[in-house]
Backbone bond lengths (Angstrom), bond angles and torsions (degrees), N, CA, C in turn:
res aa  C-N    CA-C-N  psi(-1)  N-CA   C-N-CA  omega(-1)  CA-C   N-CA-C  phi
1 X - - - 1.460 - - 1.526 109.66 -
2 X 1.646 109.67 148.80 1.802 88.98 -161.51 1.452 89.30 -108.98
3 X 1.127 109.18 148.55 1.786 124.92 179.30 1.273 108.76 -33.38
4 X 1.051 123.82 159.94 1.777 131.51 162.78 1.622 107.68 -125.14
5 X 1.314 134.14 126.27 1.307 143.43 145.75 1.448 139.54 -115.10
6 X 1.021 80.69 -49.93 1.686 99.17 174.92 1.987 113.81 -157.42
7 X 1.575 101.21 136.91 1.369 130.32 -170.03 1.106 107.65 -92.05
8 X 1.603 150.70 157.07 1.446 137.87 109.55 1.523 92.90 -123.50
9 X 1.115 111.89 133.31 1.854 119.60 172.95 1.449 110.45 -149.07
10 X 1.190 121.32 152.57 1.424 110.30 138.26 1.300 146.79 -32.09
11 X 1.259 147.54 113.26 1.331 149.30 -129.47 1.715 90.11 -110.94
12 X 1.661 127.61 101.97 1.803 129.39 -169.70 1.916 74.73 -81.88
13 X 1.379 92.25 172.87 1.471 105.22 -179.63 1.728 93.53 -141.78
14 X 1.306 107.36 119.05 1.660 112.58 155.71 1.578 119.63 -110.39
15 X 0.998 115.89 66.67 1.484 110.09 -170.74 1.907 114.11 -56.26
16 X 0.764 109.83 47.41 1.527 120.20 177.35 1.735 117.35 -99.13
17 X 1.311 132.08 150.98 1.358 133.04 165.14 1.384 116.16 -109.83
18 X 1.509 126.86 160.81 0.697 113.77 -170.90 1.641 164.15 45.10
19 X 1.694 95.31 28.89 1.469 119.33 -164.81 1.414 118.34 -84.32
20 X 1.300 113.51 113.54 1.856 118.23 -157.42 1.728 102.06 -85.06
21 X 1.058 124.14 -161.36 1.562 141.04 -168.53 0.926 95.43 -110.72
22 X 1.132 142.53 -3.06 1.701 142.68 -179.12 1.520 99.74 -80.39
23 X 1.761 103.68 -33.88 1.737 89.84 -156.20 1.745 89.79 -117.88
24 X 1.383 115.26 11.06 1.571 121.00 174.72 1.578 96.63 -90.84
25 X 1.409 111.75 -37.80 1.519 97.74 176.10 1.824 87.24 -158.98
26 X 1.691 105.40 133.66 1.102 109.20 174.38 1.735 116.24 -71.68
27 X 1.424 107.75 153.52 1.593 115.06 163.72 1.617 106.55 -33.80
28 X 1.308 104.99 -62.46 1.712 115.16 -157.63 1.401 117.94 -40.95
29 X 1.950 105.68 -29.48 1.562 119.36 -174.20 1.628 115.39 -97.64
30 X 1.446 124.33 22.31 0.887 133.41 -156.36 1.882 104.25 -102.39
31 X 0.861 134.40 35.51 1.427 142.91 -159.20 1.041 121.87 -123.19
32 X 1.663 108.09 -15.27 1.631 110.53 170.48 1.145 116.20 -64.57
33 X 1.791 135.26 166.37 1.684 126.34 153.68 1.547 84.64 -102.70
34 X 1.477 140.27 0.35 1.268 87.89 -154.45 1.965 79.01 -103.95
35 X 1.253 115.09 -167.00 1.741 135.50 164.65 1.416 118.80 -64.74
36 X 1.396 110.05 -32.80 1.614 106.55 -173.00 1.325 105.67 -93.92
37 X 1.305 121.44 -179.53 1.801 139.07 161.07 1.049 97.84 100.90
38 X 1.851 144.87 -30.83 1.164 134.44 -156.52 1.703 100.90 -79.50
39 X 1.164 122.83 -5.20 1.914 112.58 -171.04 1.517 98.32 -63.85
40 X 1.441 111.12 -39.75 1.774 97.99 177.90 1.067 128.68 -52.55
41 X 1.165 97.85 -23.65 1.725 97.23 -164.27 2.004 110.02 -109.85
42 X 1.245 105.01 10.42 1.331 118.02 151.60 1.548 120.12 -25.48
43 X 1.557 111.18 115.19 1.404 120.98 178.15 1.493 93.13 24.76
44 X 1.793 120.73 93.52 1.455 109.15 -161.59 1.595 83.71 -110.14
45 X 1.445 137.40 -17.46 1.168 139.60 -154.25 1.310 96.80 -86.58
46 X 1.742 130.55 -34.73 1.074 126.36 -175.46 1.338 121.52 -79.56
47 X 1.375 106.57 -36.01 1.730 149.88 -153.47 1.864 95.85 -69.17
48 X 1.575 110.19 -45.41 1.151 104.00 -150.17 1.096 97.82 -129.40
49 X 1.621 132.83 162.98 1.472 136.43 -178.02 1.917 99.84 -98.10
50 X 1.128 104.04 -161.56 1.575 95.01 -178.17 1.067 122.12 -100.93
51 X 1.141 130.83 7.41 1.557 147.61 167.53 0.854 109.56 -102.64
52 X 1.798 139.07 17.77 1.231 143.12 171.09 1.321 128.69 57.81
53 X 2.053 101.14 18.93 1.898 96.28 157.37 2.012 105.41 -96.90
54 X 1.213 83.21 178.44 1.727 101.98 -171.51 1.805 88.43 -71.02
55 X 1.523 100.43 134.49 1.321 151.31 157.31 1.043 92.07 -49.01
56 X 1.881 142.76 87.92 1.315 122.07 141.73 1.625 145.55 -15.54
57 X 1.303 82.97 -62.85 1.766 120.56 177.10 1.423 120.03 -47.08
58 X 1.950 116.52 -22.37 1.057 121.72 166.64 1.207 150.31 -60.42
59 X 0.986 163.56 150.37 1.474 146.18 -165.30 1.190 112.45 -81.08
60 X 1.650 113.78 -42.14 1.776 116.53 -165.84 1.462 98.67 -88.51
61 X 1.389 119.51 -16.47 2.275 113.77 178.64 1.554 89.28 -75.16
62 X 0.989 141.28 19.61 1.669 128.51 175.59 1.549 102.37 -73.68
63 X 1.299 117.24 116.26 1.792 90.67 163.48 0.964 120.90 -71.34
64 X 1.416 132.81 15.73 1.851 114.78 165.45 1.191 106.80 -88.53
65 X 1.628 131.82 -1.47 1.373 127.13 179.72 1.556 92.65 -96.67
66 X 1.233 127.33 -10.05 1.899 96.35 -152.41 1.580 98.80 -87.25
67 X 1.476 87.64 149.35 1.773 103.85 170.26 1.517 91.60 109.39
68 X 1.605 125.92 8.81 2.066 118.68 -164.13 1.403 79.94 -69.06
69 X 1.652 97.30 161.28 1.649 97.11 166.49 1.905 73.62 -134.55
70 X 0.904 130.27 3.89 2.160 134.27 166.24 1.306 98.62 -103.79
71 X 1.691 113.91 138.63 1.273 120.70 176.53 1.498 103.53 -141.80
72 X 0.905 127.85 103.16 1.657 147.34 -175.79 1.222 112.92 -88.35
73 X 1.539 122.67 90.49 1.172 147.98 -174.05 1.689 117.44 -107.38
74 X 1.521 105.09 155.40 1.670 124.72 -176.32 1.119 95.10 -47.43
75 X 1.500 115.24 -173.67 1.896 141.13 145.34 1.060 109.31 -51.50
76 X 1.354 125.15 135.28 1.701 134.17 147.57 1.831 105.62 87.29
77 X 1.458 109.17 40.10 1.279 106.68 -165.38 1.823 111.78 -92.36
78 X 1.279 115.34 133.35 1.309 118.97 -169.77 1.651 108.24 111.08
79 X 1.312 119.32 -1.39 1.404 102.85 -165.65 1.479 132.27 -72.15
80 X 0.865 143.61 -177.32 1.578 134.98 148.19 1.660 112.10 111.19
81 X 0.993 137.47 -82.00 1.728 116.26 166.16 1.536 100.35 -109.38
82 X 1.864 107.89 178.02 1.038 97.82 -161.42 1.733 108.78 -111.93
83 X 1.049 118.10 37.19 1.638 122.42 179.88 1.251 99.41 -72.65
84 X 1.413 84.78 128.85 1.684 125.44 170.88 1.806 100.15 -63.25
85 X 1.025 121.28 -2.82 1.643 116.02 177.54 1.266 127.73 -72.28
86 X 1.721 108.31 -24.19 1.199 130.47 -155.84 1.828 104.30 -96.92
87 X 1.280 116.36 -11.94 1.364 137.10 165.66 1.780 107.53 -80.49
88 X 0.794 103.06 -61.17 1.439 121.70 170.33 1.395 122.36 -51.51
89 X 1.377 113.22 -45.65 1.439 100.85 173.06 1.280 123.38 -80.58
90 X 1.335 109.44 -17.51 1.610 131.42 178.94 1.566 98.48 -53.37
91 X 1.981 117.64 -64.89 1.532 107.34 -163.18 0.810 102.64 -84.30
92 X 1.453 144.57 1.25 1.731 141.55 -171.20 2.013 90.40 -83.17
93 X 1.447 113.48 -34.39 1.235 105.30 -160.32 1.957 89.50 -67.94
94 X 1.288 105.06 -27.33 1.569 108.87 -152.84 1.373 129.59 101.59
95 X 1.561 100.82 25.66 1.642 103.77 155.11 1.796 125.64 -96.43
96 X 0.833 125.34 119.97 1.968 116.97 -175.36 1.439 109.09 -113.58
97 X 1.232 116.29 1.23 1.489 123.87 165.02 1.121 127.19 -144.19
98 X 1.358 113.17 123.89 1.916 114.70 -171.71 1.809 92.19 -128.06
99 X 1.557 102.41 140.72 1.375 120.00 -172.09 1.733 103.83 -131.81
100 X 1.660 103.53 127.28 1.376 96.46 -145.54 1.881 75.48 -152.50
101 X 1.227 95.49 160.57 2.084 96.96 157.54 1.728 103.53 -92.98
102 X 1.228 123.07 -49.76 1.620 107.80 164.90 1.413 122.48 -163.58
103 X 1.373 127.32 139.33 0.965 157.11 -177.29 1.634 104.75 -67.50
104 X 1.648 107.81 175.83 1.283 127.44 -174.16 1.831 97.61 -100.07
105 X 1.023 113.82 139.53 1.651 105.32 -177.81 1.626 110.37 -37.03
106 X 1.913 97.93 -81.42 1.136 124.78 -166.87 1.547 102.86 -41.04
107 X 1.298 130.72 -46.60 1.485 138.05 -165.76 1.429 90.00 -71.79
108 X 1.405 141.42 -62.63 1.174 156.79 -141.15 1.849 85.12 -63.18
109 X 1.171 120.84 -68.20 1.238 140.71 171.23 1.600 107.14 -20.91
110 X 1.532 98.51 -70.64 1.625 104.60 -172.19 1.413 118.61 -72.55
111 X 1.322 105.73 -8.37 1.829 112.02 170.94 1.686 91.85 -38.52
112 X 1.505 89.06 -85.53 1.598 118.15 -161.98 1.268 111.60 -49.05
113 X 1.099 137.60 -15.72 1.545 135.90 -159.54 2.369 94.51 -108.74
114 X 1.427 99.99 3.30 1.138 104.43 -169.54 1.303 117.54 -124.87
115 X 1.603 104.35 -20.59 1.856 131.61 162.37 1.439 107.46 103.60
116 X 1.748 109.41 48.26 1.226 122.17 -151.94 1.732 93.03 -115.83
117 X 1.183 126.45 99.46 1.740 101.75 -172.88 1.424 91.64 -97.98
118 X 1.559 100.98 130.27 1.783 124.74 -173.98 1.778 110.07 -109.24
119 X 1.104 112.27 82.60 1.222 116.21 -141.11 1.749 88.86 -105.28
120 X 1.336 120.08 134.37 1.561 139.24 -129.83 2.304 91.48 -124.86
121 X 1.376 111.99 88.08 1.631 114.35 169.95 1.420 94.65 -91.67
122 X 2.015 88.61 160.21 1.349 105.67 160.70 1.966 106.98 -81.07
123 X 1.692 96.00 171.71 1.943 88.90 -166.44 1.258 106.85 -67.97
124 X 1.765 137.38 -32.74 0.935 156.05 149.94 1.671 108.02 -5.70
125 X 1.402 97.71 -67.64 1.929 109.97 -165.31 1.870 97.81 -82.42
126 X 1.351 113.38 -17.70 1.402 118.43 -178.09 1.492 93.23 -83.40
127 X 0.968 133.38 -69.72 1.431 136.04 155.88 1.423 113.81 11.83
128 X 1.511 99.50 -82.74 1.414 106.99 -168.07 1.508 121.22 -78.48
129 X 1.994 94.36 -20.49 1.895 88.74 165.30 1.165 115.37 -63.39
130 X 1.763 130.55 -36.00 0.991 116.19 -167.70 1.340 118.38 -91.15
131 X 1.409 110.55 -11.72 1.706 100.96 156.13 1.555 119.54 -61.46
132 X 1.581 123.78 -62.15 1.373 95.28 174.09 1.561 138.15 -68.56
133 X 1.295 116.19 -0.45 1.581 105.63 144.94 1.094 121.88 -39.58
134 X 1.926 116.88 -70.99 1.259 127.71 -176.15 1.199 115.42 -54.07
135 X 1.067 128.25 -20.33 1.821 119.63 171.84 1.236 118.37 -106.84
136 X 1.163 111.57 1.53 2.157 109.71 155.13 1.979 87.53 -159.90
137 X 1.275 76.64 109.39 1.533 89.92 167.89 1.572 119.38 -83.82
138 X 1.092 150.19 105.49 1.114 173.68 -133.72 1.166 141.24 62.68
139 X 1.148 88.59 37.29 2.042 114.78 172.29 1.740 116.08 -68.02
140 X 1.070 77.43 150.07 2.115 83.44 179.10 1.021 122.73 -114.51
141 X 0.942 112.92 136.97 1.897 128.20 171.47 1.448 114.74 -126.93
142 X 1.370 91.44 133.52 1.554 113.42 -173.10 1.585 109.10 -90.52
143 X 1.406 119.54 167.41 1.139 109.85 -158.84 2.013 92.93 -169.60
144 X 1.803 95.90 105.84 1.492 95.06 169.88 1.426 123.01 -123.91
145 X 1.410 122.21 119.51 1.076 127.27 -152.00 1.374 88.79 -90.19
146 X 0.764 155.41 29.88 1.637 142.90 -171.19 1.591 98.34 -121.30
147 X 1.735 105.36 -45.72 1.684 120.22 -175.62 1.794 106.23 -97.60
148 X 1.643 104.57 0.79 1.747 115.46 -179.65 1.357 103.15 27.77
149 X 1.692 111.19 64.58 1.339 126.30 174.50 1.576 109.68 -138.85
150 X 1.741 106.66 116.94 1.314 103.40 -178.97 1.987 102.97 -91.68
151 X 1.382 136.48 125.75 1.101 135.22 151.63 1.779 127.13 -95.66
152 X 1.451 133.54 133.92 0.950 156.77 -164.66 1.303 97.60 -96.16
153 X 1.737 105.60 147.42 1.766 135.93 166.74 1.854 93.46 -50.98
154 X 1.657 112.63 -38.03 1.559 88.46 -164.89 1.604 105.15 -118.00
155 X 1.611 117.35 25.14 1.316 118.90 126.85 1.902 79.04 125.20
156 X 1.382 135.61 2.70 1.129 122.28 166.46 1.375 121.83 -70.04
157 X 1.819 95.69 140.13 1.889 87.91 -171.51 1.647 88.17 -147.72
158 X 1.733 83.40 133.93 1.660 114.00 -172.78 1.314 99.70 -99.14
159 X 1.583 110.62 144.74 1.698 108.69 152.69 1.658 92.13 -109.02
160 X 1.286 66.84 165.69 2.089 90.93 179.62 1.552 113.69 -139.12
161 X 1.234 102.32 154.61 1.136 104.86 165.90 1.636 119.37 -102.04
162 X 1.624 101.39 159.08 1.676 111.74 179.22 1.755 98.15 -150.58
163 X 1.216 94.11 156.43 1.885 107.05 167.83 1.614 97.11 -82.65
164 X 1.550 80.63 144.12 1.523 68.35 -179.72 1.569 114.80 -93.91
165 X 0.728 116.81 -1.94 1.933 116.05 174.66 1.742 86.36 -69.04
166 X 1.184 144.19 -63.06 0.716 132.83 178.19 1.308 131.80 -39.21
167 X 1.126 122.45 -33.96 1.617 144.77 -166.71 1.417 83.28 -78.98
168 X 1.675 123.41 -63.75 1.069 111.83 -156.71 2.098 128.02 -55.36
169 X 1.457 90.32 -30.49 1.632 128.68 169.53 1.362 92.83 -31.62
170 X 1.218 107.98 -88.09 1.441 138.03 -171.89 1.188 110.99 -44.31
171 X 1.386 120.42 -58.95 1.607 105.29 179.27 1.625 103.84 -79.44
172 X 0.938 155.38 -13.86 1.363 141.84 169.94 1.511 108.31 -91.57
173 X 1.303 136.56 -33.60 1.145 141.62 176.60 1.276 119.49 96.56
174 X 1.362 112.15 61.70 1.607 98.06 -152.99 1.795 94.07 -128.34
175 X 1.206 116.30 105.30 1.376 98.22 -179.04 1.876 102.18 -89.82
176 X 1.638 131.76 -147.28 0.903 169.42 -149.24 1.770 94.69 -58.75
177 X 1.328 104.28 -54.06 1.231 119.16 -135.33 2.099 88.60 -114.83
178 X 0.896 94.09 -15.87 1.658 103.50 -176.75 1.319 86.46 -90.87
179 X 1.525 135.75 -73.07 1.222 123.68 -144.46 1.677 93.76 -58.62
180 X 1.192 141.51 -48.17 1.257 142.84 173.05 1.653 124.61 -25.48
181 X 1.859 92.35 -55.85 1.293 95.18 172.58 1.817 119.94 -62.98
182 X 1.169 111.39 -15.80 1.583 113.12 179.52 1.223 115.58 -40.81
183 X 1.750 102.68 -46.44 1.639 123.28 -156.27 1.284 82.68 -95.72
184 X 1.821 152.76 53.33 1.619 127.00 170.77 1.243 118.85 -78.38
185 X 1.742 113.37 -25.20 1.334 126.31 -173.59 1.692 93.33 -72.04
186 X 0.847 145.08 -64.07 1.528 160.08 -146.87 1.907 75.15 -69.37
187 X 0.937 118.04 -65.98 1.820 122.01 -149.56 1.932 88.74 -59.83
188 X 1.367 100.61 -50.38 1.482 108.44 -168.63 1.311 114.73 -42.20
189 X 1.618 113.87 -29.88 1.581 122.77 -147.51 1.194 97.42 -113.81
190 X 1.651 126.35 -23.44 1.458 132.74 159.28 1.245 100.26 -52.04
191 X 1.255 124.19 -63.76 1.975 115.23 -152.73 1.148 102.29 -84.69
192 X 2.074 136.11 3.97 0.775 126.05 -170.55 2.032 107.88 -85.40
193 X 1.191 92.23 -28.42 1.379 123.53 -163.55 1.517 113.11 -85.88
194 X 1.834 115.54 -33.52 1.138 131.82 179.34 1.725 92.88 -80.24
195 X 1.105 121.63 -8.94 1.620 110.83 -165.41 1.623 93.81 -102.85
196 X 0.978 145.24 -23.54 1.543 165.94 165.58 1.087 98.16 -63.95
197 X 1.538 138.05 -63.15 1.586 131.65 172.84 1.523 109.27 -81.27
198 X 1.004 127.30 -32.05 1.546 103.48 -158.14 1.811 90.10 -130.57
199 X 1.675 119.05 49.74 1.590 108.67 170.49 1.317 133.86 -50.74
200 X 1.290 114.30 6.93 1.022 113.43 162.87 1.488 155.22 -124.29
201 X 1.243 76.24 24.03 1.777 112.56 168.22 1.889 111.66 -107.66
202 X 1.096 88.58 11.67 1.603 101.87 171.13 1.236 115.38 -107.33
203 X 1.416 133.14 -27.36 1.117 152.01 -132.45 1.413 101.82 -73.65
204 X 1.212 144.93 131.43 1.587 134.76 -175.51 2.018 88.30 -87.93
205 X 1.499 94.77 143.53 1.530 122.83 -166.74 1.652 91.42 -94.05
């Protein structure tokens, strides 16, 4: 998972509420084992017409959004089942920060465990981000997780909150399987010791 510190991107705008994992990534694309390939198929129902060119009408086919790696979304975003795909297709597309008033737990969860910082406004400050999108569309906002300070193209600057175990994740990059590796010496010296008492649960079959 690659570190997080500091952002500057284009700020995508989804002004939508309530947008589930169904329509962040359909059932149909769900067949991979591995993490990558799903960015194509990003909100593909909205994204695409039925002959499989790009959906004008969409918010993210705008070229003043392309290249966001910030996606500034409604209330209650992520909700509805709980596949870990819908995290995944998000940073494969090349988003690592979504700014929302609130998320779905479980999703909220898999942001971070994926190097996704899901960073939680009042509607007020959502408000006004998403007005200056709408009045210069491809404006940037910077974003430092270290100082958990969002600043704006027209000089607005948010603090936010984060957990900090989480924070810590993020800036070192350590998802599930990293924090694990921290402890290898400790793990190493466990199975060294379990193989001394219990040799025979080692035994190659």
């Amino acid at each position: 998972m690659k570190a997080y510190k500091k952002n500057e991107s284009i700020a995508a705008l989804l002004n939508r509420s309530n947008v589930d994992t169904d329509q962040i990534i359909p059932k149909q694309f769900l067949k991979r084992v591995e993490r990558s390939g799903f960015g194509i198929h990003l909100f593909h129902d909205w994204r695409y017409n039925d002959d499989g060119s790009d959906n004008m009408d969409f918010e993210l086919n705008k070229a003043t959004f392309k290249g966001a790696h910030i996606l500034v979304a409604g209330d209650n975003f992520g909700c509805g089942s709980s596949r870990e795909h819908a995290p995944w297709a998000i940073e494969d597309y090349g988003f690592n920060t979504i700014i929302s008033t609130s998320y779905a737990d479980i999703f909220y969860n898999n942001c971070f465990k994926n190097g996704i910082l899901a960073i939680v406004v009042s509607d007020d400050i959502l408000k006004s981000l998403m007005d200056e999108i709408t009045a210069n569309e491809g404006t940037r906002f910077a974003i430092d997780l270290e100082k958990q300070v969002i600043t704006t193209a027209a000089g607005m600057i948010v603090n936010f909150e984060i957990d900090p175990f989480r924070k810590n994740n993020l800036l070192k990059g350590l998802d599930d399987i990293g924090l694990s590796l921290q402890y290898s010496d400790k793990i190493d010296a466990f199975e060294a010791r379990q193989k001394q008492v219990l040799p025979w649960l080692w035994r190659s079959v």
